[in-house]
PDB file of N, CA, C and O in Angstrom:
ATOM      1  N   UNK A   1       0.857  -1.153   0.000  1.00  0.00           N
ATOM      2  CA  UNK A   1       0.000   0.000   0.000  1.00  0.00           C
ATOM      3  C   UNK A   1       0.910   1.224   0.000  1.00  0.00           C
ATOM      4  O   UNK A   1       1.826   1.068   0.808  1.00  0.00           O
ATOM      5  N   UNK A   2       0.967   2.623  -0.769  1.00  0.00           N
ATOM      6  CA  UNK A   2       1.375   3.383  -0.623  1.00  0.00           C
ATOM      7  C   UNK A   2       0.473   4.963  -0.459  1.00  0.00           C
ATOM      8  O   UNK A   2      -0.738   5.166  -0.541  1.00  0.00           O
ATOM      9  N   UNK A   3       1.306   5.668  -0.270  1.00  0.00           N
ATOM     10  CA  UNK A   3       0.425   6.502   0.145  1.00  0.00           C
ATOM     11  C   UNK A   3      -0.328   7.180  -0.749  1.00  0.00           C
ATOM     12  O   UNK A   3      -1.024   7.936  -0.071  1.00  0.00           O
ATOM     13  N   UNK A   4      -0.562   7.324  -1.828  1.00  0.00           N
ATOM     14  CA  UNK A   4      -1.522   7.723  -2.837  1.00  0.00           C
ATOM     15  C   UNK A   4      -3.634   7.207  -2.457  1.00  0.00           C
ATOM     16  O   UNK A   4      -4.787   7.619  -2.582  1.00  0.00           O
ATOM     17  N   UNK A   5      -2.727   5.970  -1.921  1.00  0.00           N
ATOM     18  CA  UNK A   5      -4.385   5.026  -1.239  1.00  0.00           C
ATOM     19  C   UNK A   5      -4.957   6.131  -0.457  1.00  0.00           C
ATOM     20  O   UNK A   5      -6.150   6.272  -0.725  1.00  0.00           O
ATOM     21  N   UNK A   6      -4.411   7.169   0.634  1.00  0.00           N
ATOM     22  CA  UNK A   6      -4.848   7.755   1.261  1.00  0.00           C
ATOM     23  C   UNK A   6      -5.586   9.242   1.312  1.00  0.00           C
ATOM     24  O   UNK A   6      -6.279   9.838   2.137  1.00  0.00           O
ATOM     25  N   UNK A   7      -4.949   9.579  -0.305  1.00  0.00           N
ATOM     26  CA  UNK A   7      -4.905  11.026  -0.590  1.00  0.00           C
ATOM     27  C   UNK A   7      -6.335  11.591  -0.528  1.00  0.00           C
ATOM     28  O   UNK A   7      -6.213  12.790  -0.276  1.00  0.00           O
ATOM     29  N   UNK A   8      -7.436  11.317  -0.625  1.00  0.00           N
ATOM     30  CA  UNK A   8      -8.649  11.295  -0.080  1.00  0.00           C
ATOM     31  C   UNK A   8      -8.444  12.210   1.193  1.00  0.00           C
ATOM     32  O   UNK A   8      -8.292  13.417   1.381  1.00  0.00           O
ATOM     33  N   UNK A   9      -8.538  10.640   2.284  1.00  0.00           N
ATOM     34  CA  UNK A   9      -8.613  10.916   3.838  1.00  0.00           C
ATOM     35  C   UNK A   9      -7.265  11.663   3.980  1.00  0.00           C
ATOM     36  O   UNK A   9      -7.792  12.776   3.970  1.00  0.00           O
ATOM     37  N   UNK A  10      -6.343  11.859   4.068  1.00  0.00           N
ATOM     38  CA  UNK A  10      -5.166  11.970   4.576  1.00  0.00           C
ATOM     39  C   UNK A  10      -4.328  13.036   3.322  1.00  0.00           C
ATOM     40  O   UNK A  10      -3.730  12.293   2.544  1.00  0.00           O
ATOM     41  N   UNK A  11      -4.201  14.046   3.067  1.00  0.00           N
ATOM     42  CA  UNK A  11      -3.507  14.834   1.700  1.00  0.00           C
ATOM     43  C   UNK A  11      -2.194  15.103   2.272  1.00  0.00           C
ATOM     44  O   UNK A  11      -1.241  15.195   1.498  1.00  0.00           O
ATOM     45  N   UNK A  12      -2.040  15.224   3.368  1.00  0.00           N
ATOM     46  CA  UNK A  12      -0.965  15.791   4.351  1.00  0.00           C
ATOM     47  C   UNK A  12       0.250  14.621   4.231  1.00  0.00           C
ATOM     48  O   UNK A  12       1.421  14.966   4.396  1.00  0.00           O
ATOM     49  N   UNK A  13      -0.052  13.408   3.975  1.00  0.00           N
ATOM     50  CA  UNK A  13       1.070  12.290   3.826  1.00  0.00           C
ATOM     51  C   UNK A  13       1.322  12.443   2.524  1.00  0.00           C
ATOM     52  O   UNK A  13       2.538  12.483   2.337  1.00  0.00           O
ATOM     53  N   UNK A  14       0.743  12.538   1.615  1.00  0.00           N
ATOM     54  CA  UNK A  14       1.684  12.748   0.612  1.00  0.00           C
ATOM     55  C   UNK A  14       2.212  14.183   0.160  1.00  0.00           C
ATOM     56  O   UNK A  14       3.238  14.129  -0.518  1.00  0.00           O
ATOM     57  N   UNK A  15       1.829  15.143   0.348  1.00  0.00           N
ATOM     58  CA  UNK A  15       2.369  16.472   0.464  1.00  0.00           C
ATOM     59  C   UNK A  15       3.989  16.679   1.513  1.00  0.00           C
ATOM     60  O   UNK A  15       4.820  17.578   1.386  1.00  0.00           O
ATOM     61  N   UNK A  16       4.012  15.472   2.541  1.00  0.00           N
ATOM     62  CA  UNK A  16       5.305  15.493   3.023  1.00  0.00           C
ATOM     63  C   UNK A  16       5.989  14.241   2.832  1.00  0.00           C
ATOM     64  O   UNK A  16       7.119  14.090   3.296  1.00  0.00           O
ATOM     65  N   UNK A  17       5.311  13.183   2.086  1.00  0.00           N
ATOM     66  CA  UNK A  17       6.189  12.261   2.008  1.00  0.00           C
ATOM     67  C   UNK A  17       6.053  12.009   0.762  1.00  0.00           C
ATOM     68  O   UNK A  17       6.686  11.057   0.305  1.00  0.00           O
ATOM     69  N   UNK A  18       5.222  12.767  -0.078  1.00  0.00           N
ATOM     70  CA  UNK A  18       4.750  11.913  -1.784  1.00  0.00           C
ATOM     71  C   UNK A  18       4.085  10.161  -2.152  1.00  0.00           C
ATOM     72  O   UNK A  18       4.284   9.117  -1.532  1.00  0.00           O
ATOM     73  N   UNK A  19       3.371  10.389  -3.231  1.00  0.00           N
ATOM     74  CA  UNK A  19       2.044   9.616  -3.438  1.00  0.00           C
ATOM     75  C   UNK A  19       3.441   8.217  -3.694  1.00  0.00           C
ATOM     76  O   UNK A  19       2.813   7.266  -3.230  1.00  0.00           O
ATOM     77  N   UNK A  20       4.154   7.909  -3.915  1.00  0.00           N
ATOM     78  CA  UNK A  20       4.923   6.808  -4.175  1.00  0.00           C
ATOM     79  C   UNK A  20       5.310   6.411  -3.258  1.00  0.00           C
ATOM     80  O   UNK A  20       5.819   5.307  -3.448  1.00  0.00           O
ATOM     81  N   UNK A  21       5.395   7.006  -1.431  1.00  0.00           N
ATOM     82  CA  UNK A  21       6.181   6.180  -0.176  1.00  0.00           C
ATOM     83  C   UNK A  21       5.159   5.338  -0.018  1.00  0.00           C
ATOM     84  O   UNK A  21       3.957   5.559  -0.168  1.00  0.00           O
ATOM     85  N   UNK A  22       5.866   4.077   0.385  1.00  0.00           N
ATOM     86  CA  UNK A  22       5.435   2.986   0.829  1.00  0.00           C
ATOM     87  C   UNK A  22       4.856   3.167   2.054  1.00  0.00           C
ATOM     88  O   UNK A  22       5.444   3.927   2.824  1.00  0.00           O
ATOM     89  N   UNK A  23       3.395   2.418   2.579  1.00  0.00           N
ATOM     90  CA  UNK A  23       3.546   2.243   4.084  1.00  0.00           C
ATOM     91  C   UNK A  23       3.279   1.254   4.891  1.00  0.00           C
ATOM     92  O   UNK A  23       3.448   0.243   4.210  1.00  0.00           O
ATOM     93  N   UNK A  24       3.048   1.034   5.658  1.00  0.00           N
ATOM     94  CA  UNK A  24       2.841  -0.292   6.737  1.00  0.00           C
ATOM     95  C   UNK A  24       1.448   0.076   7.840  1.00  0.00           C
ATOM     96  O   UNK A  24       1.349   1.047   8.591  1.00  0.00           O
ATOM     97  N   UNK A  25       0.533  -0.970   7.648  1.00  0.00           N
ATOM     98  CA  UNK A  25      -1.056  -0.420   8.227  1.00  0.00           C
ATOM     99  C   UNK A  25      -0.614  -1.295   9.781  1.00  0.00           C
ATOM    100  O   UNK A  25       0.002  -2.309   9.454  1.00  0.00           O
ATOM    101  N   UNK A  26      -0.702  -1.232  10.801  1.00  0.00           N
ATOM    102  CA  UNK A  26      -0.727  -1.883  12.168  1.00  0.00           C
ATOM    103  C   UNK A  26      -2.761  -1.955  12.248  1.00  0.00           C
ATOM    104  O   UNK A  26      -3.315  -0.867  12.095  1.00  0.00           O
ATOM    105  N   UNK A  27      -3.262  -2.640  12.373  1.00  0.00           N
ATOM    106  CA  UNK A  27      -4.865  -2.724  12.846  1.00  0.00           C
ATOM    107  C   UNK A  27      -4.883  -3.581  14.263  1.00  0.00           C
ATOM    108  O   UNK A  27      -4.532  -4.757  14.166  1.00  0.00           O
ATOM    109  N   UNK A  28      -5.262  -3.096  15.567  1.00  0.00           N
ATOM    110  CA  UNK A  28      -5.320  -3.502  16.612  1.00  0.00           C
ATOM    111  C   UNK A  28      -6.781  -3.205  17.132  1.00  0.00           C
ATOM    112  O   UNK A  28      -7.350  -2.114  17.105  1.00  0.00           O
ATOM    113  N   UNK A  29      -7.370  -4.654  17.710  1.00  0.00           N
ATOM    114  CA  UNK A  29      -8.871  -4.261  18.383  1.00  0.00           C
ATOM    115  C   UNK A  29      -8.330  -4.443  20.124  1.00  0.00           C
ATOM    116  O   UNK A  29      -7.541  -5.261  20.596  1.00  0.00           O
ATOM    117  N   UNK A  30      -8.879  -3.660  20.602  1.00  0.00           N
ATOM    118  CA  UNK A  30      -8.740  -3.229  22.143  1.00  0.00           C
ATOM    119  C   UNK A  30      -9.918  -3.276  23.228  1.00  0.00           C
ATOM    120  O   UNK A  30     -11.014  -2.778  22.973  1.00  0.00           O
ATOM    121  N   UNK A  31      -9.701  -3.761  24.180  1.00  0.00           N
ATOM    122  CA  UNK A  31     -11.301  -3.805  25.145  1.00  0.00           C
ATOM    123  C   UNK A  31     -12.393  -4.635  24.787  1.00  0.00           C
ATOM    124  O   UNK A  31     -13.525  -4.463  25.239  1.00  0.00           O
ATOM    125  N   UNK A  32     -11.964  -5.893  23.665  1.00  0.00           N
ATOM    126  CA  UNK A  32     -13.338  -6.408  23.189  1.00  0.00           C
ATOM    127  C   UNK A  32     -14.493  -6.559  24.277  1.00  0.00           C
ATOM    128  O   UNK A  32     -13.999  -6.280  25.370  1.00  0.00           O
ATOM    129  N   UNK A  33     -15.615  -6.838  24.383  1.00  0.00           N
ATOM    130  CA  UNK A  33     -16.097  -7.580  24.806  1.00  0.00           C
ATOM    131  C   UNK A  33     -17.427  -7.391  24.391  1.00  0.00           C
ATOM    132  O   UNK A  33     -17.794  -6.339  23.869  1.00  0.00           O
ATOM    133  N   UNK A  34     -18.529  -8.813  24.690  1.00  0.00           N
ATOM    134  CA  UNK A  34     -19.361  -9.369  24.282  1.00  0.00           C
ATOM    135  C   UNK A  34     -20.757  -9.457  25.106  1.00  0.00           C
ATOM    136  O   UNK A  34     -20.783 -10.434  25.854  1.00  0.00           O
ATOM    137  N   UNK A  35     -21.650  -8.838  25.126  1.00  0.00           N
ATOM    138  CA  UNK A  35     -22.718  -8.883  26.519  1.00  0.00           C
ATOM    139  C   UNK A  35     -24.442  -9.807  26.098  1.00  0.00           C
ATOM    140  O   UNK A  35     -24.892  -9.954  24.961  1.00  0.00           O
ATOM    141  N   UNK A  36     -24.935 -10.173  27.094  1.00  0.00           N
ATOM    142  CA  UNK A  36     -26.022 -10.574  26.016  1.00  0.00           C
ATOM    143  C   UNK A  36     -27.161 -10.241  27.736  1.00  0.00           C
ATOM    144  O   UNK A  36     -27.069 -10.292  28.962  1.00  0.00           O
ATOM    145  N   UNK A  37     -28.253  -9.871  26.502  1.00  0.00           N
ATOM    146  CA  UNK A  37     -29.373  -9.179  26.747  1.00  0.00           C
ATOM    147  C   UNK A  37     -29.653  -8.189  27.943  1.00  0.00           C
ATOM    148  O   UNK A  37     -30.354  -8.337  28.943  1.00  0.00           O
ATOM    149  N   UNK A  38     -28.658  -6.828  27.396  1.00  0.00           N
ATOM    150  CA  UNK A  38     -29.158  -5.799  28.317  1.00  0.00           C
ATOM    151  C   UNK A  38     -30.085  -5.589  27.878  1.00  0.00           C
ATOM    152  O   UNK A  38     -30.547  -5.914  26.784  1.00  0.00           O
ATOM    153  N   UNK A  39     -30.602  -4.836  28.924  1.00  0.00           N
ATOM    154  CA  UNK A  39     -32.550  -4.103  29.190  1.00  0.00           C
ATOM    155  C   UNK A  39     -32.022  -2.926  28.095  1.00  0.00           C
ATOM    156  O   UNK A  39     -30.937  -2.350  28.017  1.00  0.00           O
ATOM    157  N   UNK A  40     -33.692  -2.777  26.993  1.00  0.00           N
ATOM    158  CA  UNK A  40     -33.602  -1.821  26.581  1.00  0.00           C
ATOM    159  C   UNK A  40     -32.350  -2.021  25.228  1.00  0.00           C
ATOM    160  O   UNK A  40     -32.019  -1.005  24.617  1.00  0.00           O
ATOM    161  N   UNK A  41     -31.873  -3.056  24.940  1.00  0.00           N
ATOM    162  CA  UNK A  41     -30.494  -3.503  24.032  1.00  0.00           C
ATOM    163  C   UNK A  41     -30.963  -4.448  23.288  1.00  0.00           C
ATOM    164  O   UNK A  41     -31.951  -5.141  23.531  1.00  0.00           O
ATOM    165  N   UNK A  42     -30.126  -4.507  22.181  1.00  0.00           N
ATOM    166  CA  UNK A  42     -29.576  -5.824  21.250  1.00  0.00           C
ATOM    167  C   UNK A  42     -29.611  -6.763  22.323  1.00  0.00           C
ATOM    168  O   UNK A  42     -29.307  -6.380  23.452  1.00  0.00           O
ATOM    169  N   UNK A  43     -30.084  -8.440  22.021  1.00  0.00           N
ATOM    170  CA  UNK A  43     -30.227  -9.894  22.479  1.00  0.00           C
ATOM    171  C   UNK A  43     -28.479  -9.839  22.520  1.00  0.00           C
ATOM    172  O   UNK A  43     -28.021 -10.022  23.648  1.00  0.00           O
ATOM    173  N   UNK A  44     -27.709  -9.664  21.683  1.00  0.00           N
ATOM    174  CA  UNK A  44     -26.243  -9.296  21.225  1.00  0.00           C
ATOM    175  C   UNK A  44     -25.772  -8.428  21.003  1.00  0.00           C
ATOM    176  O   UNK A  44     -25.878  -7.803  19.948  1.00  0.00           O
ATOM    177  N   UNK A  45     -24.807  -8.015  22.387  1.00  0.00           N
ATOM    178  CA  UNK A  45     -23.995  -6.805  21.886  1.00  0.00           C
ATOM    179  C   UNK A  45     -22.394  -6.451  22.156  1.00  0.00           C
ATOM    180  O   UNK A  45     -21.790  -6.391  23.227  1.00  0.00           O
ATOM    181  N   UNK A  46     -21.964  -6.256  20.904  1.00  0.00           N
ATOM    182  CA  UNK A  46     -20.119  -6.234  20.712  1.00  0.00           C
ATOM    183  C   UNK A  46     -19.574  -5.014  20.986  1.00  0.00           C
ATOM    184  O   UNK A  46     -19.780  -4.011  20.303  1.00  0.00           O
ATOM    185  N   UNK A  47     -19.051  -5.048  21.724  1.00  0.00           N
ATOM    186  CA  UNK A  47     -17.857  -3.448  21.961  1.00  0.00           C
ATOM    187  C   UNK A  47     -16.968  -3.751  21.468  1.00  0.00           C
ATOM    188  O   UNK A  47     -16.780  -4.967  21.420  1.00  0.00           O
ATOM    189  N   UNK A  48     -15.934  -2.837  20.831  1.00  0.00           N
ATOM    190  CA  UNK A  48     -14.598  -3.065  20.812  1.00  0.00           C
ATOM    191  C   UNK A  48     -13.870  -1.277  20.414  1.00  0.00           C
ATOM    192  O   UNK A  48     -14.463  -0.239  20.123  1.00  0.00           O
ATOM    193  N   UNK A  49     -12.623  -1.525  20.550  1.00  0.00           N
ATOM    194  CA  UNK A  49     -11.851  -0.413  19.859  1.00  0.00           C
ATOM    195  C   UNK A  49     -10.908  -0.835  18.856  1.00  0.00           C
ATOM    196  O   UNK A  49     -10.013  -1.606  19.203  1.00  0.00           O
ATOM    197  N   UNK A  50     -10.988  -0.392  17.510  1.00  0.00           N
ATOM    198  CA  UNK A  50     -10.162  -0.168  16.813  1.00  0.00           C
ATOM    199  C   UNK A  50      -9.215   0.959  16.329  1.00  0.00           C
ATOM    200  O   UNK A  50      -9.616   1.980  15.769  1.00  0.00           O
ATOM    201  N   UNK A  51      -7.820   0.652  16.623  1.00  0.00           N
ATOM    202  CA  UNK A  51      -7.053   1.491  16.121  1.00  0.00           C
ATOM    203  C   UNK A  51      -6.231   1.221  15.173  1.00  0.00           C
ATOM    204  O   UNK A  51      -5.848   0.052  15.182  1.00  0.00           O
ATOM    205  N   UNK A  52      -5.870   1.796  14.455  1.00  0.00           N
ATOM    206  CA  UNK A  52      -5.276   2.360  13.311  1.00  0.00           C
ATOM    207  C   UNK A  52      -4.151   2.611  13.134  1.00  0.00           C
ATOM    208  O   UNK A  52      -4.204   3.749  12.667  1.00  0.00           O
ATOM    209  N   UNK A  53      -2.750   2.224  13.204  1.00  0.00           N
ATOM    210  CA  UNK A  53      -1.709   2.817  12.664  1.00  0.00           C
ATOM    211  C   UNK A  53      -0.227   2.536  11.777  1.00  0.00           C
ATOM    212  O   UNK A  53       0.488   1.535  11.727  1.00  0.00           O
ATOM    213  N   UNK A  54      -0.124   3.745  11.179  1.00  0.00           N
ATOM    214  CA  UNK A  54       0.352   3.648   9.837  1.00  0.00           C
ATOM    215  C   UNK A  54       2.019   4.410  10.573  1.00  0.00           C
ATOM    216  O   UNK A  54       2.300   5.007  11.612  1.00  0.00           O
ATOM    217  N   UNK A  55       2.786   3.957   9.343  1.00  0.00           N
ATOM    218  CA  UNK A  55       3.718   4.081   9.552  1.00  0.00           C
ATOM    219  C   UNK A  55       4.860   3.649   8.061  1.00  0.00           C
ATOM    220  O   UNK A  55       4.795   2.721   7.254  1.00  0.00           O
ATOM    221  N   UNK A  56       5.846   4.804   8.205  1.00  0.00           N
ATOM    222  CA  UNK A  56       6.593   4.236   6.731  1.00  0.00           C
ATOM    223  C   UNK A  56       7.341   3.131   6.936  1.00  0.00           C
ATOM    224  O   UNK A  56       7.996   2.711   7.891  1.00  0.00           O
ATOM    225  N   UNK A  57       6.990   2.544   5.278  1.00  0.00           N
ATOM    226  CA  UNK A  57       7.805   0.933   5.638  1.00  0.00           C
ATOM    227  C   UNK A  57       9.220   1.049   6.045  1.00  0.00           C
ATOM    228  O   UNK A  57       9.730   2.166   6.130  1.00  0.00           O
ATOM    229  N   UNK A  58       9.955  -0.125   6.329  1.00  0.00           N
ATOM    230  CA  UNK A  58      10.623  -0.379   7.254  1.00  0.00           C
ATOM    231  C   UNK A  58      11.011   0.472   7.643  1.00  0.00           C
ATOM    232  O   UNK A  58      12.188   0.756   7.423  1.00  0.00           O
ATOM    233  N   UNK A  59      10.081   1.397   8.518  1.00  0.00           N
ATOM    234  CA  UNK A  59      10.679   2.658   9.611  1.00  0.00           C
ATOM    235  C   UNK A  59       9.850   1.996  10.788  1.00  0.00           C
ATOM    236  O   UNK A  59       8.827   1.331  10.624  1.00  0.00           O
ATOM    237  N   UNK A  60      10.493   2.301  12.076  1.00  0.00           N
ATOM    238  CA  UNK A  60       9.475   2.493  13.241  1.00  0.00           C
ATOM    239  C   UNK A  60       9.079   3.216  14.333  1.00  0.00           C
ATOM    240  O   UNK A  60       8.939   3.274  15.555  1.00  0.00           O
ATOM    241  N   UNK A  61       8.927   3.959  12.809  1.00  0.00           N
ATOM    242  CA  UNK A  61       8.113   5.960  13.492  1.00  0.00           C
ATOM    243  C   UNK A  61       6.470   5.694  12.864  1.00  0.00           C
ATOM    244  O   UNK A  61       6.214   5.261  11.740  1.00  0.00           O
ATOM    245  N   UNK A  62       5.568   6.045  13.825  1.00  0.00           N
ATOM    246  CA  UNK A  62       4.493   5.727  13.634  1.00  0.00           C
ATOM    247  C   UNK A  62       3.964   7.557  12.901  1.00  0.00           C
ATOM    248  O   UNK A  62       4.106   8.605  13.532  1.00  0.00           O
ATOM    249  N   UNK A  63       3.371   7.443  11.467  1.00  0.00           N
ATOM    250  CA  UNK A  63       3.470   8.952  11.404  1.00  0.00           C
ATOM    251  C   UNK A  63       1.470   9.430  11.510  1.00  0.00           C
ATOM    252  O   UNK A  63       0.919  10.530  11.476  1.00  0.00           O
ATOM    253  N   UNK A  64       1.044   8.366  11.608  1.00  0.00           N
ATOM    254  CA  UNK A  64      -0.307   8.238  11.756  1.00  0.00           C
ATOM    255  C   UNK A  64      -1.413   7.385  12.573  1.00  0.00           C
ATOM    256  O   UNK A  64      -1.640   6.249  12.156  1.00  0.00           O
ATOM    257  N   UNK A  65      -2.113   7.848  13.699  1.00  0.00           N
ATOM    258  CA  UNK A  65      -2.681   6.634  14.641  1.00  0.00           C
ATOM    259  C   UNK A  65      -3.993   7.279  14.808  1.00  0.00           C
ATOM    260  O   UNK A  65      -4.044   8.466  15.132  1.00  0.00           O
ATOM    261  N   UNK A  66      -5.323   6.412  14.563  1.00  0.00           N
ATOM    262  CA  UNK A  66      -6.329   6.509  14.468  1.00  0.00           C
ATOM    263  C   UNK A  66      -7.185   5.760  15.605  1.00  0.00           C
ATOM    264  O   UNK A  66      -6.869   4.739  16.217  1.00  0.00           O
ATOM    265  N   UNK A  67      -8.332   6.522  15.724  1.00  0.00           N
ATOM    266  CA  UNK A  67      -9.050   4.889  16.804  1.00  0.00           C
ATOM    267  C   UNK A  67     -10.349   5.332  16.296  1.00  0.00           C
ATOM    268  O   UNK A  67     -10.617   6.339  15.641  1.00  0.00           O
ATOM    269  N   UNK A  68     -11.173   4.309  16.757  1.00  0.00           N
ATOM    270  CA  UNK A  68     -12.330   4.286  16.186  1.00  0.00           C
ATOM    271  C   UNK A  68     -12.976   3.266  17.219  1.00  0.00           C
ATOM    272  O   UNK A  68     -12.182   2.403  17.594  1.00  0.00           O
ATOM    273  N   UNK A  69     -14.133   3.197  17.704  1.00  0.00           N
ATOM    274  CA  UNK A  69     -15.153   3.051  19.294  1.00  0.00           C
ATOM    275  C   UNK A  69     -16.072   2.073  18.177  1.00  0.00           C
ATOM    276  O   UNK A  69     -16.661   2.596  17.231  1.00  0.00           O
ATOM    277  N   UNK A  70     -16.096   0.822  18.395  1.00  0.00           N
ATOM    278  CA  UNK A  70     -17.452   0.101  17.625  1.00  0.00           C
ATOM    279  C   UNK A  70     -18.601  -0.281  18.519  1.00  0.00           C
ATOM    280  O   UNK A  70     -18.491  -0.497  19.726  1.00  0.00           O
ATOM    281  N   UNK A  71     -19.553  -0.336  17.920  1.00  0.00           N
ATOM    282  CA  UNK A  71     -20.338  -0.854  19.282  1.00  0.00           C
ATOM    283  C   UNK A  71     -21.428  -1.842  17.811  1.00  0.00           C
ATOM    284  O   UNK A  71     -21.587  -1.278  16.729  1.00  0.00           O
ATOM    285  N   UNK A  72     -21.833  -2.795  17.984  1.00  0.00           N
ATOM    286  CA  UNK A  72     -22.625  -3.679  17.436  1.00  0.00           C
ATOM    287  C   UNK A  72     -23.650  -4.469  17.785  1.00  0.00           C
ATOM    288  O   UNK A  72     -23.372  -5.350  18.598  1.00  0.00           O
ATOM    289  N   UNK A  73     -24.843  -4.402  17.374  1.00  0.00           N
ATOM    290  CA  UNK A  73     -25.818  -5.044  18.442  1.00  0.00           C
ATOM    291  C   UNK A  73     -26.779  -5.966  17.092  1.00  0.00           C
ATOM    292  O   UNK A  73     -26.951  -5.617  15.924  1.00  0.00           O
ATOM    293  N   UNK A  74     -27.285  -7.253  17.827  1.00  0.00           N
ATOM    294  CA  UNK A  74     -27.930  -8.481  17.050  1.00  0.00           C
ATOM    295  C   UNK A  74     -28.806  -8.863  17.963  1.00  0.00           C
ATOM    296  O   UNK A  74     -28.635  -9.395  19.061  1.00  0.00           O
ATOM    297  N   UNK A  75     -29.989  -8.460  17.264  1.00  0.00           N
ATOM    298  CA  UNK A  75     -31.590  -9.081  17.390  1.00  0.00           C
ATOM    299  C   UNK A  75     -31.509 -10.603  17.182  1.00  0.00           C
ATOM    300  O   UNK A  75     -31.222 -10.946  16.035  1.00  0.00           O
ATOM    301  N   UNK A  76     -31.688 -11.464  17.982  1.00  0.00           N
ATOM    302  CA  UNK A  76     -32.066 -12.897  17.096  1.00  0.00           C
ATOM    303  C   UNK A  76     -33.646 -13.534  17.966  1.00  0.00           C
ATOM    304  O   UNK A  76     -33.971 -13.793  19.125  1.00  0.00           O
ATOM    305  N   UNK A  77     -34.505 -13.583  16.148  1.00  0.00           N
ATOM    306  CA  UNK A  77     -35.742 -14.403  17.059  1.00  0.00           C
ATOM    307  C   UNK A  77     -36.111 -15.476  16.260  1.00  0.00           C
ATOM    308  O   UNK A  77     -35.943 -15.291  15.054  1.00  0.00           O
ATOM    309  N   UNK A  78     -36.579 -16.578  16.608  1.00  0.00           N
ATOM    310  CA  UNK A  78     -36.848 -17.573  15.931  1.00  0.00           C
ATOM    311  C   UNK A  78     -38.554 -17.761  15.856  1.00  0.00           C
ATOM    312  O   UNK A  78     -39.428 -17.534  16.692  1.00  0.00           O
ATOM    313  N   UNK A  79     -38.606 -18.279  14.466  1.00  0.00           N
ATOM    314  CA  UNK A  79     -40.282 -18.339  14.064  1.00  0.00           C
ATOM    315  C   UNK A  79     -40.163 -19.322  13.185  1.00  0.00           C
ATOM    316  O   UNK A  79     -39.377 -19.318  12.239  1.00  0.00           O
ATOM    317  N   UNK A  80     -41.274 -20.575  13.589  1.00  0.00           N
ATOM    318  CA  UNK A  80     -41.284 -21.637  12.996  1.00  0.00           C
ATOM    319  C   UNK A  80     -40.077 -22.842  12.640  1.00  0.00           C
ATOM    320  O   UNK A  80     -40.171 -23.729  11.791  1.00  0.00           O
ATOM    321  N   UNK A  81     -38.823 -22.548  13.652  1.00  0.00           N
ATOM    322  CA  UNK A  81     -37.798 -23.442  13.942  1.00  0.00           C
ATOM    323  C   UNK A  81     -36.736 -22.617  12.977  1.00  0.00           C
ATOM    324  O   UNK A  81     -35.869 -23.427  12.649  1.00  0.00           O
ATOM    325  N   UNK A  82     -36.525 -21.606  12.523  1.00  0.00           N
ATOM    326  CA  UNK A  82     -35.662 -20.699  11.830  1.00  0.00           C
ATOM    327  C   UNK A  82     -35.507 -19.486  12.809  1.00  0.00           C
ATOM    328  O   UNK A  82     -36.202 -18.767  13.526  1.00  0.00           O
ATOM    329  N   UNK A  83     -33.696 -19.735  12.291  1.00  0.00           N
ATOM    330  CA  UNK A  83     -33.544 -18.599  13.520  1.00  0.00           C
ATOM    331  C   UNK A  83     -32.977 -17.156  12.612  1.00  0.00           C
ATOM    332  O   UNK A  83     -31.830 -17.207  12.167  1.00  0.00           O
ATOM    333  N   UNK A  84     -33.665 -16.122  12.408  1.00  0.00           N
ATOM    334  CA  UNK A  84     -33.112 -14.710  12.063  1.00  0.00           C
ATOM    335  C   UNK A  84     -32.622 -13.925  13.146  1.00  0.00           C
ATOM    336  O   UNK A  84     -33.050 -13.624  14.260  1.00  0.00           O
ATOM    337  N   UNK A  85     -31.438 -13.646  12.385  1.00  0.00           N
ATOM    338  CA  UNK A  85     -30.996 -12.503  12.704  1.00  0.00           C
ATOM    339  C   UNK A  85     -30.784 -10.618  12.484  1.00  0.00           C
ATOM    340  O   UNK A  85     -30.668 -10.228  11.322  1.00  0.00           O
ATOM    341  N   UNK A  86     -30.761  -9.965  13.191  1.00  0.00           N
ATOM    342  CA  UNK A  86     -30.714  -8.831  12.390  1.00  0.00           C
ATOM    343  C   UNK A  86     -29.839  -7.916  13.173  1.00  0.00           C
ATOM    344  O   UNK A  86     -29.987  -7.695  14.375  1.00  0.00           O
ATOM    345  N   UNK A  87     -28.900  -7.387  12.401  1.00  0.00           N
ATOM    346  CA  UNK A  87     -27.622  -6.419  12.984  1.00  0.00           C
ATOM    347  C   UNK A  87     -27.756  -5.354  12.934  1.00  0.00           C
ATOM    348  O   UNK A  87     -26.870  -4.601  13.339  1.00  0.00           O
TER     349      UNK A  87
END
């Protein structure tokens, strides 16, 4: 992946490093966890944190770190021996 992929979200990496540097994505989920049937909630529900970070290849200077909070919740009811779901 180089940095041209980013020029969208991110213009600032290639304006100091140009659309041809290579980079290296790190993706880490943090705090998972899994709950089932809070009041008022999803039958199923996923927390987690994802973060994000980028960094030029074989360097290990991180020049970009992102996070992002998920939260996911699943209805499941069964009717007539079939079980649906809905996310």
């Amino acid at each position: 992946m180089n940095a041209d992929f980013f020029k969208e979200a991110y213009p600032a990496i290639i304006e100091r490093f140009g659309g041809d540097q290579e980079l290296e994505i790190e993706i880490e989920l943090r705090d998972s966890r899994v709950e089932f049937g809070i009041e008022d909630a999803a039958d199923i529900t996923f927390f987690t944190t994802v973060s994000f970070k980028f960094k030029l290849a074989n360097s290990r200077i991180f020049i970009l770190y992102d996070q992002l909070d998920l939260l996911t919740g699943i209805d499941l009811s069964v009717d007539q021996e079939i079980l649906f779901g809905q996310l």
